[in-house]
N, C-alpha and C positions, 0 to 999 in steps of 0.2 A: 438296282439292276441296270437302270440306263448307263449310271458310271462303270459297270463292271463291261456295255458294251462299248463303249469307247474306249475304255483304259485297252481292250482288244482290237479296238480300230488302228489305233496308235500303236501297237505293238505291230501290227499288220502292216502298216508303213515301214517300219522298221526294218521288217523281214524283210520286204519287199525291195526296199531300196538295196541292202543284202543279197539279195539274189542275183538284183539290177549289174552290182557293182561285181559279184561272180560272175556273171557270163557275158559280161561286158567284149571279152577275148573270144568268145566262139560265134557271137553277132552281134548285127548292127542294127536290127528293128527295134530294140527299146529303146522305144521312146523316152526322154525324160525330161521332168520341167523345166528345169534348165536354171540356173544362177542370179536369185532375186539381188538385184543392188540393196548394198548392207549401207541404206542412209534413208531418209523420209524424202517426200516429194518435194522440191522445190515448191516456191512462190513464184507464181502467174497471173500474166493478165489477158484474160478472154479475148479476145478480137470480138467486135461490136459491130462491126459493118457490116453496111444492108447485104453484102455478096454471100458474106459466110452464112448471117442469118436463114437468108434466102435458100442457100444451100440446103445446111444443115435440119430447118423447119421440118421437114417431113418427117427425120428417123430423130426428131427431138420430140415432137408429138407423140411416137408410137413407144420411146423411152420412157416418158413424162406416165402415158397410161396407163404402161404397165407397171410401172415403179407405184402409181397409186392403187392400179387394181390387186396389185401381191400385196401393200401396205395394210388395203382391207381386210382383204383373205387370212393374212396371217394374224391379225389383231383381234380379226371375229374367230376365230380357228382355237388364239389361245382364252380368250373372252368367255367361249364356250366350257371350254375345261375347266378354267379358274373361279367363272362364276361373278368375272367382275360385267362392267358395263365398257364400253366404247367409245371414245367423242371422235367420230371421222374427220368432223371438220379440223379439228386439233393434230391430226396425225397429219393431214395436206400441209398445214401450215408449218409443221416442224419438218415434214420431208424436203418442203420447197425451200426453208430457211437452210436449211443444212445442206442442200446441193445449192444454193446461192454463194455460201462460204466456201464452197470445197470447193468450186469453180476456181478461186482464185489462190488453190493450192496445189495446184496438178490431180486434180481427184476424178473420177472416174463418177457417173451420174448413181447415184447410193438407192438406199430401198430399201427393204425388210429381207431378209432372206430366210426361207420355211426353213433349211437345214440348223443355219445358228438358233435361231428361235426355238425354234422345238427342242434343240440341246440344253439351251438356257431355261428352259420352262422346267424341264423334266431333271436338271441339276439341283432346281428348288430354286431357281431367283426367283426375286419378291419384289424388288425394286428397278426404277432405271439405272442405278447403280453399276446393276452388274457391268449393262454395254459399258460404262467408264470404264471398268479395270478391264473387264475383255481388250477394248482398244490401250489400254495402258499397257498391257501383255503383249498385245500382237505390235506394241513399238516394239519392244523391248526382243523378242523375237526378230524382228526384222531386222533391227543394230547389232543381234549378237547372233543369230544360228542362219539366218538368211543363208548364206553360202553353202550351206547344207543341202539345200532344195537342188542341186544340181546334182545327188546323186537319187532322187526320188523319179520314180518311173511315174509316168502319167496313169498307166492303169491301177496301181496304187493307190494314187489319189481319185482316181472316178471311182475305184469298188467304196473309199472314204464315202464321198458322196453319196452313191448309192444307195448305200448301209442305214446312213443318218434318212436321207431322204423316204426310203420305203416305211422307218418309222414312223413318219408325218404321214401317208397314205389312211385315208380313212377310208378302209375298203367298204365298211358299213354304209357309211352316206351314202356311196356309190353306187350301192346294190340298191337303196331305199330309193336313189335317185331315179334306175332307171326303172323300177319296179313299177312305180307311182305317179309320176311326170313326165308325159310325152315332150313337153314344150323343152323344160332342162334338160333330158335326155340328148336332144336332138342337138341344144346349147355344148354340151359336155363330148358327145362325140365329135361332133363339128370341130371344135377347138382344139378337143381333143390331135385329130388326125392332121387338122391345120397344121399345128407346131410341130407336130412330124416332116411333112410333107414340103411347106412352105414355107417362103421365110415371115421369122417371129413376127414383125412389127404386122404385114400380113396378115398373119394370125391372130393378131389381136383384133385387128380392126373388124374380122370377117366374124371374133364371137360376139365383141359387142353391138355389132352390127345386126347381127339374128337375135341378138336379146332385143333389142331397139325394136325389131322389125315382127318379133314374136308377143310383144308388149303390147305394140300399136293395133296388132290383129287382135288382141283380148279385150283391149279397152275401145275399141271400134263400133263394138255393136254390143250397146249397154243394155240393160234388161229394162223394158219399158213397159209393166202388170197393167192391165186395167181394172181399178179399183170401183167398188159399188160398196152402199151402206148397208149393212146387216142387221134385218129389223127382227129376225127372229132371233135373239139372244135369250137366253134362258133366265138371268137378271135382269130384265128389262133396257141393257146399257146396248148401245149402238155405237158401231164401228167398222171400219172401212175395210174389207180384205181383198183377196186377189180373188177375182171372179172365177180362176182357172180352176181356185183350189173347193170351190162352193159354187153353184149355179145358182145365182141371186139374182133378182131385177135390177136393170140399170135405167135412167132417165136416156129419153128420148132426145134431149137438147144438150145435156152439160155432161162429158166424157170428162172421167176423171182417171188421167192415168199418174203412173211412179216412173222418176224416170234413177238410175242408180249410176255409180259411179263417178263420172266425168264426161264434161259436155266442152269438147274442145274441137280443134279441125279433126281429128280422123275421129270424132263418133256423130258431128255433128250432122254429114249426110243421114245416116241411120235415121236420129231424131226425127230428121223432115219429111223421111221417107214414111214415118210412122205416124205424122200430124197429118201430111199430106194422105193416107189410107182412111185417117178419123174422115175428114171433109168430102172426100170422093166419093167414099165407097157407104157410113153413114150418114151422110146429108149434117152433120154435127160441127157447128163454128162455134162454139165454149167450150173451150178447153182447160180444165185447172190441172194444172201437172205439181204433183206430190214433190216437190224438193228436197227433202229430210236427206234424201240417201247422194243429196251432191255433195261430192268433195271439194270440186274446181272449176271453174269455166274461165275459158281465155275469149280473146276478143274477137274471134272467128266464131265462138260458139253463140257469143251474145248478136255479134251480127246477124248470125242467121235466125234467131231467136225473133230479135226485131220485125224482121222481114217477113216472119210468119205472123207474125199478128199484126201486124200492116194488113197481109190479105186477108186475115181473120176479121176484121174489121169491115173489111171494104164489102163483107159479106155479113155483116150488124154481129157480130160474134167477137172473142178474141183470146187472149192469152193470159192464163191468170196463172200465180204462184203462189204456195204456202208451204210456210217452212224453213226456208233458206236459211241456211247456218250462217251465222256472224261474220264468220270471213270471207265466205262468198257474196254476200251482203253487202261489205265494206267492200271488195270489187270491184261488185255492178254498180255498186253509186258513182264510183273513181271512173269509172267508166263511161257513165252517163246513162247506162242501161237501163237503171230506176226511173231516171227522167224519161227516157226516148219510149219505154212499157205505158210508162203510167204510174204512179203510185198507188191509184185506187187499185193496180193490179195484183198487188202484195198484199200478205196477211200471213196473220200469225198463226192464227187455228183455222182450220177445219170449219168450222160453223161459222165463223165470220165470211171465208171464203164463200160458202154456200149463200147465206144471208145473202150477202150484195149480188153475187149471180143471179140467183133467182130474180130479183127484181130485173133483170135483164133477158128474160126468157119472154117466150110470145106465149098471151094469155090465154089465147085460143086453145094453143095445142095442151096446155096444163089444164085446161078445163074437161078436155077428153081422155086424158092420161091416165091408164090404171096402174102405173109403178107405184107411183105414191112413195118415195123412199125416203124423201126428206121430211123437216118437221114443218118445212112452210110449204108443200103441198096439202097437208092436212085442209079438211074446209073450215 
């Protein structure tokens, strides 16, 4: 079906430059492409000085990422259909090598384009093969019918465009998109109306800029449960849940909370705001915060980290951790942050964490304590 609408596309150029070439004598408003030179691009050498650099910097940037972000789009786009897998990083590296070379051929800064691809996909290519003979064709085109294109009207070639383009349109995403997702809704119109309105480079910068800025507001303010031990289990096994979701006892000295996500500069205010509520507002300097659900921490989040169990400390209390995923681990040690904590401040389970706490709690107030939650308040 796709070849029966292109073989119609193609025909429709045809017409069309036929018509062009009819009423060429009763007006002058068609437009038309105009007369491609019938030889390949010469050999070039880029100008490298700081002037041009300097110049050109800003709309080689805003080429550079859109040339990546349509690279993505259309790789995840056919990836999805075909059912194969991805390697992005592999696709940077062959676009950058390829506008490296073209550079020095008179070329024009290259990309993926949704229209060829999507024709290529839906003809049944299988391989990278095909771009070879595509671009083996479009020489060959260009050394022998080039001169042609001088009687082809522009509108002609946009309804081409058009044609192939609204078959790439995945009007479903779009519907699911705004159906379901305030955040990418907002991404998709925005960009949307940008490249309308403004110019593209512009409009690049202004969607990945609201994805950036829509990211940072999600991962900002990470979910941080306060956790208690559950002694009423119907097995007799005990375990730690979200108090919100159970009204369970909690210990009077040792807050134990989760903290989720990522612990980097835009969530680590949240965090402190959230240690700093434990000590204020309960009178509580032990703190063991659940780490399982960290993915990352940067060096703003470990600094502040530090700093709170500094005054955790300075108050006979402080900062403990359990759980830590391995590469968050290997990190904080590269970091220094294993050191500057503590070591005794790490552990691996749950009950070791408890074990050594508790020896760290005031004996007084455990003498009068009715939680009882742990195994070494038992008498």
């Amino acid at each position: 079906m796709i070849i029966h609408i292109y073989a119609k596309v193609s025909l429709g150029m045809v017409v069309g430059s036929l018509l062009a070439l009819y009423f060429k004598d009763f007006t002058t408003q068609i437009k038309l492409v105009g007369e491609i030179p019938a030889h390949l691009p010469p050999l070039s050498m880029p100008n490298f000085s700081f002037t041009t650099i300097k110049m050109l910097a800003p709309e080689a940037f805003a080429v550079a990422l859109l040339g990546l972000i349509e690279a993505v789009s259309i790789s995840r786009s056919i990836a999805t259909k075909s059912g194969q897998r991805i390697n992005t990083n592999q696709e940077f590296i062959g676009q950058g090598v390829s506008n490296l070379f073209g550079s020095f051929m008179s070329s024009y800064a290259g990309s993926g384009s949704f229209t060829r691809s999507g024709l290529n996909f839906e003809s049944g290519a299988k391989t990278p093969l095909s771009a070879i003979f595509s671009a083996v064709i479009l020489m060959i085109i260009v050394l022998l019918i080039a001169p042609l294109t001088a009687y082809l009207p522009i509108a002609a070639m946009a309804g081409v465009i058009l044609v192939v383009a609204y078959n790439l349109i995945d009007f479903h995403h779009i519907r699911k998109t705004l159906s379901f997702s305030i955040e990418e809704s907002a991404i998709l119109i925005t960009t949307f109306l940008a490249t309308l309105f403004l110019e593209l480079e512009f409009a690049i910068y202004l969607g990945v800029l609201l994805s950036l800025v829509l990211f940072l507001s999600k991962t900002s303010t990470p979910a941080i449960p306060t956790l208690s031990l559950d002694n009423t289990q119907e097995n007799g096994k005990k375990k730690f849940i979200n108090i919100n979701k159970k009204p369970i006892k909690q210990c009077p000295q040792l807050k134990i909370i989760r903290i989720d996500m990522l612990v980097y500069f835009g969530s680590i205010s949240h965090i402190q705001k959230r240690i700093t509520a434990i000590v204020e507002n309960e009178r509580i300097n032990h703190i063991l915060i659940v780490a399982s659900g960290i993915n990352f921490i940067d060096l703003a989040g470990t600094g502040a980290l530090i700093s709170e169990n500094n005054r955790l400390i300075k108050n006979g209390g402080g900062l403990y951790f359990v759980g830590l995923k391995a590469s968050v681990y290997e990190f904080a040690a590269k970091a220094h942050f294993i050191q500057q904590i503590g070591r005794s401040h790490f552990f691996d389970s749950k009950s070791q964490a408890i074990a050594h706490i508790y020896r760290q709690l005031e004996p007084q107030t455990c003498a009068t304590c009715q939680a009882l939650i742990f195994n070494e308040c038992q008498p």
